[in-house]
Biotite code that builds the C-alpha atoms (Angstrom):
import biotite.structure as struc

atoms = struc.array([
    struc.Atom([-13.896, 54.836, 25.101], chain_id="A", res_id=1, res_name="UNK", atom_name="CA", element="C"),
    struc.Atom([-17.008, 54.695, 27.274], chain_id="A", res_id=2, res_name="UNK", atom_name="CA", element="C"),
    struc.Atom([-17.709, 55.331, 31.027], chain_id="A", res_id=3, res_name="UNK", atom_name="CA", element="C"),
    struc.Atom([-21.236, 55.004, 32.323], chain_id="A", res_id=4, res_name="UNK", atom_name="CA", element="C"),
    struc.Atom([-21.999, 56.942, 35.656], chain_id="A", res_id=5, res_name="UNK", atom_name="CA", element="C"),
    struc.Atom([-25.581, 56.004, 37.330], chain_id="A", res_id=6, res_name="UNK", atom_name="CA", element="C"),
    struc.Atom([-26.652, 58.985, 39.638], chain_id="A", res_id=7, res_name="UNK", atom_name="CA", element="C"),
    struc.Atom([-29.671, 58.741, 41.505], chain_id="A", res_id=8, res_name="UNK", atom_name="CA", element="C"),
    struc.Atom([-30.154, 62.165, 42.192], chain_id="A", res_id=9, res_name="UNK", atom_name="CA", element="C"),
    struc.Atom([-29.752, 66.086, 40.986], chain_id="A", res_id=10, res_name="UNK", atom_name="CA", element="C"),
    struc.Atom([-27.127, 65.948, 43.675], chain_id="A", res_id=11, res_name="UNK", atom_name="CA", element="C"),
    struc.Atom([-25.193, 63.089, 42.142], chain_id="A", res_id=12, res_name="UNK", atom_name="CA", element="C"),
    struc.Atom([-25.356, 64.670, 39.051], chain_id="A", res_id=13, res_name="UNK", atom_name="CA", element="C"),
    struc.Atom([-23.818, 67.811, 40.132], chain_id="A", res_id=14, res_name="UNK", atom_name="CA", element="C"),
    struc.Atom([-21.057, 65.838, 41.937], chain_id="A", res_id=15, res_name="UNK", atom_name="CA", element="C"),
    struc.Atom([-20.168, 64.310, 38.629], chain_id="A", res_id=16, res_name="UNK", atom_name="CA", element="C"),
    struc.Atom([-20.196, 67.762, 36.727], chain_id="A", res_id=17, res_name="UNK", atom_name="CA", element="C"),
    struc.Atom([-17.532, 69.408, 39.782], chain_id="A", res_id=18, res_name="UNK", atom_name="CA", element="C"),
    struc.Atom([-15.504, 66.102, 38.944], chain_id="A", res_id=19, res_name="UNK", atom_name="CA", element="C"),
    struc.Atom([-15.699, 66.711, 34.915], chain_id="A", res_id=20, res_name="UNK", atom_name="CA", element="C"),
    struc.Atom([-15.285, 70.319, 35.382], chain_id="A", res_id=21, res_name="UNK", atom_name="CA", element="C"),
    struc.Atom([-12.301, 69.667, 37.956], chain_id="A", res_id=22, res_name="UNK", atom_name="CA", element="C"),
    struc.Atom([-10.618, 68.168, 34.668], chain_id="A", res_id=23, res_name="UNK", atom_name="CA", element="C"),
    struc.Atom([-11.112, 70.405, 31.957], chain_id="A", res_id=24, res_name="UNK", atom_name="CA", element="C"),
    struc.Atom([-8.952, 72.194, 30.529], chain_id="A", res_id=25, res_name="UNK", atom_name="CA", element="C"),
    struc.Atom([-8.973, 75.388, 27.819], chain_id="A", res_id=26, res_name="UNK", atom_name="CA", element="C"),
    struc.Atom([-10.250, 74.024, 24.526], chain_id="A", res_id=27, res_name="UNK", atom_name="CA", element="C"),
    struc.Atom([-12.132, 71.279, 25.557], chain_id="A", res_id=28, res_name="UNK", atom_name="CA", element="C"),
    struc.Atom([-15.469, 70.501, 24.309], chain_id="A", res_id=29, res_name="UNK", atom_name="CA", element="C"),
    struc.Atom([-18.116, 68.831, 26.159], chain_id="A", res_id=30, res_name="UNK", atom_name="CA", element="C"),
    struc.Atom([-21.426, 67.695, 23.854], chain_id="A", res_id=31, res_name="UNK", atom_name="CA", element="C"),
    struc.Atom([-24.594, 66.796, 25.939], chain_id="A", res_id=32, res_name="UNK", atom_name="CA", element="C"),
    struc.Atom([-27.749, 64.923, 24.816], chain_id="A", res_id=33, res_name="UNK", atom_name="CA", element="C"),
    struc.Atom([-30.686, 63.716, 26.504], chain_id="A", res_id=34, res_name="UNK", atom_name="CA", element="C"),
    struc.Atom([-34.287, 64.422, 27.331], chain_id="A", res_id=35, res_name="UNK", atom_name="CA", element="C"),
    struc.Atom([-36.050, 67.669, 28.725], chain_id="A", res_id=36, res_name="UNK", atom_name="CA", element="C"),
    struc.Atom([-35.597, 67.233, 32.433], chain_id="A", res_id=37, res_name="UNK", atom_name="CA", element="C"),
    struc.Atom([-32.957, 65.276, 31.797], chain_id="A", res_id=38, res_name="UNK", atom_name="CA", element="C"),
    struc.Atom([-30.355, 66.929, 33.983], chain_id="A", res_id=39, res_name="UNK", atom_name="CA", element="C"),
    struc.Atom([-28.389, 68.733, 31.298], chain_id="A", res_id=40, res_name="UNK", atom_name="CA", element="C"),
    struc.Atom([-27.837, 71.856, 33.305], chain_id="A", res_id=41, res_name="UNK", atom_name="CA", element="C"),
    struc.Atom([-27.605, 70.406, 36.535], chain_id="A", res_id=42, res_name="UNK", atom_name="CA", element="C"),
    struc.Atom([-24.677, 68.924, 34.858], chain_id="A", res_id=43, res_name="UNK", atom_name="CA", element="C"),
    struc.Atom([-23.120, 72.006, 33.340], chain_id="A", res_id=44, res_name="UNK", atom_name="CA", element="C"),
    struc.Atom([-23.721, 73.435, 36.708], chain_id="A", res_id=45, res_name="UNK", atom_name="CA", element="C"),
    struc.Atom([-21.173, 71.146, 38.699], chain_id="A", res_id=46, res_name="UNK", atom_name="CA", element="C"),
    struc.Atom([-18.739, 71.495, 35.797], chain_id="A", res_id=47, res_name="UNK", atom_name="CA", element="C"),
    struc.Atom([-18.922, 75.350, 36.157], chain_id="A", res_id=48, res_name="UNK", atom_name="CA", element="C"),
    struc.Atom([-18.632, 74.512, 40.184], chain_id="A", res_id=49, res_name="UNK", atom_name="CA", element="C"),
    struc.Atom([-15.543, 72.017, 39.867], chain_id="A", res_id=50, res_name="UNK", atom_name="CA", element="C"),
    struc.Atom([-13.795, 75.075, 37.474], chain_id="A", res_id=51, res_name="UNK", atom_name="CA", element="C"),
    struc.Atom([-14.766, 77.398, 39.850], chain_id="A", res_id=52, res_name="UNK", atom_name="CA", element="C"),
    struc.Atom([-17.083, 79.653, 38.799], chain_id="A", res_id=53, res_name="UNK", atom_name="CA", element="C"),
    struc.Atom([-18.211, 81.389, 41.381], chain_id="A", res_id=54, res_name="UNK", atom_name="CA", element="C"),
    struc.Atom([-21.817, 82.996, 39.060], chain_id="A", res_id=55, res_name="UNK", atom_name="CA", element="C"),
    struc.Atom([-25.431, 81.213, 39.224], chain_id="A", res_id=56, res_name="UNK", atom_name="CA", element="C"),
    struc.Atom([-25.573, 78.957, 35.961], chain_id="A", res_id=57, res_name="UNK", atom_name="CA", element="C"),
    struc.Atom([-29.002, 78.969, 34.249], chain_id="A", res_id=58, res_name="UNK", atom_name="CA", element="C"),
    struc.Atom([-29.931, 77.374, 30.667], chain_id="A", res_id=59, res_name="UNK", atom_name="CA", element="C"),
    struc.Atom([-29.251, 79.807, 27.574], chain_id="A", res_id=60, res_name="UNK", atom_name="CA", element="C"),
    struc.Atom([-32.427, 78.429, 26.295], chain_id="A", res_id=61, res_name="UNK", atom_name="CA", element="C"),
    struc.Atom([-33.931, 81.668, 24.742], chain_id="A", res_id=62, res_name="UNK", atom_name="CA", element="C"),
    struc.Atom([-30.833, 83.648, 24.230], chain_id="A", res_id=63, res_name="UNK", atom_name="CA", element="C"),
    struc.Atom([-28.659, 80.517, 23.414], chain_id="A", res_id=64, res_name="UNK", atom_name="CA", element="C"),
    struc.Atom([-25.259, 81.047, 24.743], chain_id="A", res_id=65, res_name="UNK", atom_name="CA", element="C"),
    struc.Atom([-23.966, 82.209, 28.471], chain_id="A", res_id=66, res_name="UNK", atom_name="CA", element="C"),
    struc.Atom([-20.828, 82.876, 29.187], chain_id="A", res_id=67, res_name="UNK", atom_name="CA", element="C"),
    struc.Atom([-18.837, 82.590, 32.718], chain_id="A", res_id=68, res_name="UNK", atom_name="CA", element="C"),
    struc.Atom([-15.989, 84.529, 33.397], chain_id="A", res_id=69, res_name="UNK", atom_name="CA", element="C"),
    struc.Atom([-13.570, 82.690, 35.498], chain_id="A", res_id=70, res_name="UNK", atom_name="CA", element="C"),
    struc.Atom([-9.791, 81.335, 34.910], chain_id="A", res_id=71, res_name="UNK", atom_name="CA", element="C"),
    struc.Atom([-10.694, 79.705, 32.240], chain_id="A", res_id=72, res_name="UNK", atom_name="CA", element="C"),
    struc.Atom([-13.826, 80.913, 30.581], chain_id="A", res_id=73, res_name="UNK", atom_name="CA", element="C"),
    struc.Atom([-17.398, 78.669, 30.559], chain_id="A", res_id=74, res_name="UNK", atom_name="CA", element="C"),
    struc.Atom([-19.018, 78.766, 27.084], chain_id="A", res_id=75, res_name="UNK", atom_name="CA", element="C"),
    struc.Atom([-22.501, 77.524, 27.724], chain_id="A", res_id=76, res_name="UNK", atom_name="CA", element="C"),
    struc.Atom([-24.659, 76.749, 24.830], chain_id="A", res_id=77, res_name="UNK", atom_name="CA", element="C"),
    struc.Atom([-28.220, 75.527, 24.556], chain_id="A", res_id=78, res_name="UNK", atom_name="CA", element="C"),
    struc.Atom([-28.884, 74.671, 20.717], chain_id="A", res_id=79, res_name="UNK", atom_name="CA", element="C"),
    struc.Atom([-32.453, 73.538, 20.871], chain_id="A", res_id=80, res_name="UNK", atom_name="CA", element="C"),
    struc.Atom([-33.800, 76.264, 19.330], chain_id="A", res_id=81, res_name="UNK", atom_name="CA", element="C"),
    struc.Atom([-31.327, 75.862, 16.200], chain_id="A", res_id=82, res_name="UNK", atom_name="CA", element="C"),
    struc.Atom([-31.925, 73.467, 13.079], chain_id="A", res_id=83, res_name="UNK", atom_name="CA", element="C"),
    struc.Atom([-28.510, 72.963, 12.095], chain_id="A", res_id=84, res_name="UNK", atom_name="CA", element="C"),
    struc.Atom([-24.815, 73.431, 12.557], chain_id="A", res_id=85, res_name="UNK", atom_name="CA", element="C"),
    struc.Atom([-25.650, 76.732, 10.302], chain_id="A", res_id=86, res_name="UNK", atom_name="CA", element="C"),
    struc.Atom([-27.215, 78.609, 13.455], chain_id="A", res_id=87, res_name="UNK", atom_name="CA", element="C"),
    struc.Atom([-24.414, 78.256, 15.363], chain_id="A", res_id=88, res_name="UNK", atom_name="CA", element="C"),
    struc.Atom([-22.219, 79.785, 13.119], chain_id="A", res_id=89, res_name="UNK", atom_name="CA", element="C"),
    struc.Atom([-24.709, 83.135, 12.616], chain_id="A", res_id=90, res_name="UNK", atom_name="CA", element="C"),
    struc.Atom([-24.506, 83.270, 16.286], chain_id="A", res_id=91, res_name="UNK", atom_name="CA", element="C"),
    struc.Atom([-20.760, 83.427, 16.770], chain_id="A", res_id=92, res_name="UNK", atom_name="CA", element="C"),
    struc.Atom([-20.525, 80.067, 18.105], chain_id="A", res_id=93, res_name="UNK", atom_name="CA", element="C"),
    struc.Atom([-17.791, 78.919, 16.316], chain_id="A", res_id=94, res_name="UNK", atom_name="CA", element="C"),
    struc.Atom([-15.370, 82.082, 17.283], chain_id="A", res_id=95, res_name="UNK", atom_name="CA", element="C"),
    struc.Atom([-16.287, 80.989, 21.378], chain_id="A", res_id=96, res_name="UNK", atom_name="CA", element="C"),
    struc.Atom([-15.620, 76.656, 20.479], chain_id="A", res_id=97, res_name="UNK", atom_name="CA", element="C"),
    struc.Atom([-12.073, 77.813, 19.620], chain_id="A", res_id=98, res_name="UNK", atom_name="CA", element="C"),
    struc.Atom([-11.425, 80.858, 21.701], chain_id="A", res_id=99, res_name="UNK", atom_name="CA", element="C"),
    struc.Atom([-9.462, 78.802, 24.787], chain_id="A", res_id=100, res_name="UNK", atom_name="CA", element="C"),
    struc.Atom([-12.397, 78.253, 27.074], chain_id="A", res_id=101, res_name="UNK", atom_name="CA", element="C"),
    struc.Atom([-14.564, 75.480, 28.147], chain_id="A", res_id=102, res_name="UNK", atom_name="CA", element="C"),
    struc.Atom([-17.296, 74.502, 25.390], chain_id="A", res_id=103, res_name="UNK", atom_name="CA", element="C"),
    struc.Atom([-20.569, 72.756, 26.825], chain_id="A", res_id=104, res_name="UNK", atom_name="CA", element="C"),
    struc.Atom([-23.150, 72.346, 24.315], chain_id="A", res_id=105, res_name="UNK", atom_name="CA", element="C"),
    struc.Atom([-26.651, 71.206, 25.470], chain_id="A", res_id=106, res_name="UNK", atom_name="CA", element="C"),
    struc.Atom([-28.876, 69.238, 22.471], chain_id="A", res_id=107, res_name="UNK", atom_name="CA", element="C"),
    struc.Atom([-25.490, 68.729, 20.854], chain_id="A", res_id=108, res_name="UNK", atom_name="CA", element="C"),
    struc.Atom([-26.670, 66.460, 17.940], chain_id="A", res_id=109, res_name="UNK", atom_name="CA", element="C"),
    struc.Atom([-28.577, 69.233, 16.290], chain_id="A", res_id=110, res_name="UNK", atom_name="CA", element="C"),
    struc.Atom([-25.500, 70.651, 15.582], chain_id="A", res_id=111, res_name="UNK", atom_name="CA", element="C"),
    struc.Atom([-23.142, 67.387, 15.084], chain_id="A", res_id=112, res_name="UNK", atom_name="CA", element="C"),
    struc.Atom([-22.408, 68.040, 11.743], chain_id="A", res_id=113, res_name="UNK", atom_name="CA", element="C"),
    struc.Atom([-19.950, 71.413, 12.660], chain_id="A", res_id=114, res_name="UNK", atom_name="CA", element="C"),
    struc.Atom([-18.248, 70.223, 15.831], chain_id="A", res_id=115, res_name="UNK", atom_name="CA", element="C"),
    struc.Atom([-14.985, 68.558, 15.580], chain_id="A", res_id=116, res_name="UNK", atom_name="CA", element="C"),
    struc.Atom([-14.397, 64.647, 15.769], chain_id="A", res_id=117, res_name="UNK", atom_name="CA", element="C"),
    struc.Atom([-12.274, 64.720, 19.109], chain_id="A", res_id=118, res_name="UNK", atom_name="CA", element="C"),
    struc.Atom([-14.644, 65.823, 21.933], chain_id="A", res_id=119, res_name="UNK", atom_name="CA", element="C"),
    struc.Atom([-16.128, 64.019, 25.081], chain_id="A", res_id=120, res_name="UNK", atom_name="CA", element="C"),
    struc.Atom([-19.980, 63.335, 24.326], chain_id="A", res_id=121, res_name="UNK", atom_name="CA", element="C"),
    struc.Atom([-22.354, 62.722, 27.185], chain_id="A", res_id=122, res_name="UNK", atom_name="CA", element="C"),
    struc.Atom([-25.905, 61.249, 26.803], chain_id="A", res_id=123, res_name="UNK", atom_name="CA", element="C"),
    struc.Atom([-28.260, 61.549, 30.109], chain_id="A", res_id=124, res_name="UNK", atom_name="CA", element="C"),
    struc.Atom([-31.086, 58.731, 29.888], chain_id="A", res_id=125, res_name="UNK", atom_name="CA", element="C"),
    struc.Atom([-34.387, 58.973, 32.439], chain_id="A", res_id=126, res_name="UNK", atom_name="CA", element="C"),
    struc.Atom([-34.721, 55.502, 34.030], chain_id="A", res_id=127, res_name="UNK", atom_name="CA", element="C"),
    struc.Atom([-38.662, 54.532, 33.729], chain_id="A", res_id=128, res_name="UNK", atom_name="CA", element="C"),
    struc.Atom([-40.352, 53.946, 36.733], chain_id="A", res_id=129, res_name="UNK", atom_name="CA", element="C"),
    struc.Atom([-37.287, 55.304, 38.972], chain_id="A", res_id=130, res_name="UNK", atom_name="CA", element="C"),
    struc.Atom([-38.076, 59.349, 38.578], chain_id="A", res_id=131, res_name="UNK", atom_name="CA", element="C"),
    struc.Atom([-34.770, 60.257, 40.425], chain_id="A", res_id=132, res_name="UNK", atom_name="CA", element="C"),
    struc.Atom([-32.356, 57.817, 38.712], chain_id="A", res_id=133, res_name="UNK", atom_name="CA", element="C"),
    struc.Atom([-30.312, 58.658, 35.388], chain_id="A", res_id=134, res_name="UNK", atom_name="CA", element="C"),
    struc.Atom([-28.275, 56.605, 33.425], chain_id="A", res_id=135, res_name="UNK", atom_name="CA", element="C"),
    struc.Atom([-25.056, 59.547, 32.170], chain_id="A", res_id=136, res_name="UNK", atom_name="CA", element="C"),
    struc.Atom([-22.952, 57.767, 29.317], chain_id="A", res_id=137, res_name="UNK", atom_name="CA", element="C"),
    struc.Atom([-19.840, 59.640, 28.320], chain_id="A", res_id=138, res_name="UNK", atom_name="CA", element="C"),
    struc.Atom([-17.894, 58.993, 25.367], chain_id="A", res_id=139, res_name="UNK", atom_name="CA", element="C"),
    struc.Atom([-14.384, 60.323, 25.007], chain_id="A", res_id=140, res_name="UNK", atom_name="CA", element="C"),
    struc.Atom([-13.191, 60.887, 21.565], chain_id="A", res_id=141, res_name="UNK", atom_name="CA", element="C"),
    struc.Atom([-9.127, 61.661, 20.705], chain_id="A", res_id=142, res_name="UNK", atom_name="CA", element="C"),
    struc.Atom([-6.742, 61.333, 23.422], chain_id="A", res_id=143, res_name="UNK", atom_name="CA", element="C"),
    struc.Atom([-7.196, 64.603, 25.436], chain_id="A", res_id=144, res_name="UNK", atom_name="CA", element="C"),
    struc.Atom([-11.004, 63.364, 26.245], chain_id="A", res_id=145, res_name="UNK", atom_name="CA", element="C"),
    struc.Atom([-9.887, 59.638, 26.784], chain_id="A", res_id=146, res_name="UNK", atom_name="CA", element="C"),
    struc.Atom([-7.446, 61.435, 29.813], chain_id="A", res_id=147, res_name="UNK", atom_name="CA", element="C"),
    struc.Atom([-10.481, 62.679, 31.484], chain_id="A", res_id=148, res_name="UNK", atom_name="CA", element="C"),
    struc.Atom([-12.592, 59.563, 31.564], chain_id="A", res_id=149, res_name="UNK", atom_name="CA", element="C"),
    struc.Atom([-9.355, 57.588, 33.092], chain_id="A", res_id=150, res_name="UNK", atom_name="CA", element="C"),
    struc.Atom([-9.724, 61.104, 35.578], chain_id="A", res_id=151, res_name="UNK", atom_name="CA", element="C"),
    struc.Atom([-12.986, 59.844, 36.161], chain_id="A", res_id=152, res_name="UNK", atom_name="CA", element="C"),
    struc.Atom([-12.439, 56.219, 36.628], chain_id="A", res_id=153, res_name="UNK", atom_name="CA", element="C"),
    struc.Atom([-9.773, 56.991, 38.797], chain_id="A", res_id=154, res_name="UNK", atom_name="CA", element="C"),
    struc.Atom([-11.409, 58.791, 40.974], chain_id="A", res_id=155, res_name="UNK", atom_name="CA", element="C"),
    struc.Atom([-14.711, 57.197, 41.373], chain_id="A", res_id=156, res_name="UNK", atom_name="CA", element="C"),
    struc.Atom([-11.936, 53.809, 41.845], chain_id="A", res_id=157, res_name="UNK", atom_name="CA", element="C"),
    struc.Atom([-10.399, 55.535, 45.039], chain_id="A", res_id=158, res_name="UNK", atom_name="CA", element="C"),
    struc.Atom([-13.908, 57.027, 46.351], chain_id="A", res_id=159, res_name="UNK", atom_name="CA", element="C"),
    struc.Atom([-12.393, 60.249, 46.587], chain_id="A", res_id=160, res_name="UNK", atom_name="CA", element="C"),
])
């Protein structure tokens, strides 16, 4: 199942991430992909906003995983540095995918090969010749992830 948001600003993008991060819920796994600049952590930090967590998110680039205390806890990973599923496992990775928090994994399809099948995937495309707009694609797979795209279609078909 597919859902295709179109934000035309870092703003809009944010909104979107309160409104994912409003529906997650401890286990869930959220795989992004998309360009440098793309709006990866802008993303993460409206889902760490919509789950309430009230610290400054920043990328992990260089030390490759943050993690945000809060009700339930945000596991933040930035895998761009890593050449395969292997890395994540010599960095403890796997213990914090399946420790109860929230899992969001920035340059997720370096490490496809190790994550599990059900999980909500979410590609952020740069429009050419419109520098602010985005094209955000997010594809739920396994029932728990399909319940938070109808959460998002739901929402954005009330306008609240």
């Amino acid at each position: 199942m597919k859902y295709v948001y179109a934000s035309y600003s870092p703003a809009d993008t944010l909104e979107l991430g309160i409104l994912l991060g409003r529906l997650l819920q401890p286990g869930d796994i959220v795989c992004l992909d998309g360009e440098l600049g793309a709006g990866k952590t802008a993303l993460v930090r409206g889902i760490a906003m919509g789950m309430e967590i009230e610290h400054s998110v920043t990328s992990p680039t260089y030390t490759l995983i943050h993690q945000y205390p809060g009700k339930i806890p945000l596991y933040h990973f930035d895998v761009y540095r890593l050449e395969n599923g292997g890395g994540l496992y010599d960095i403890g990775g796997e213990e914090l995918l399946y420790d109860g928090g929230v899992s969001v994994i920035e340059w997720a399809s370096r490490v496809k090969d190790i994550l599990p099948d059900e999980r909500l995937w979410v590609d952020i495309s740069l429009c050419p010749g419109e520098d602010s707009k985005r094209l955000i694609e997010i594809t739920a797979t396994g029932e728990r992830y399909m319940s938070i795209l109808e959460g998002i279609r739901k929402h954005e078909d009330t306008g609240h």
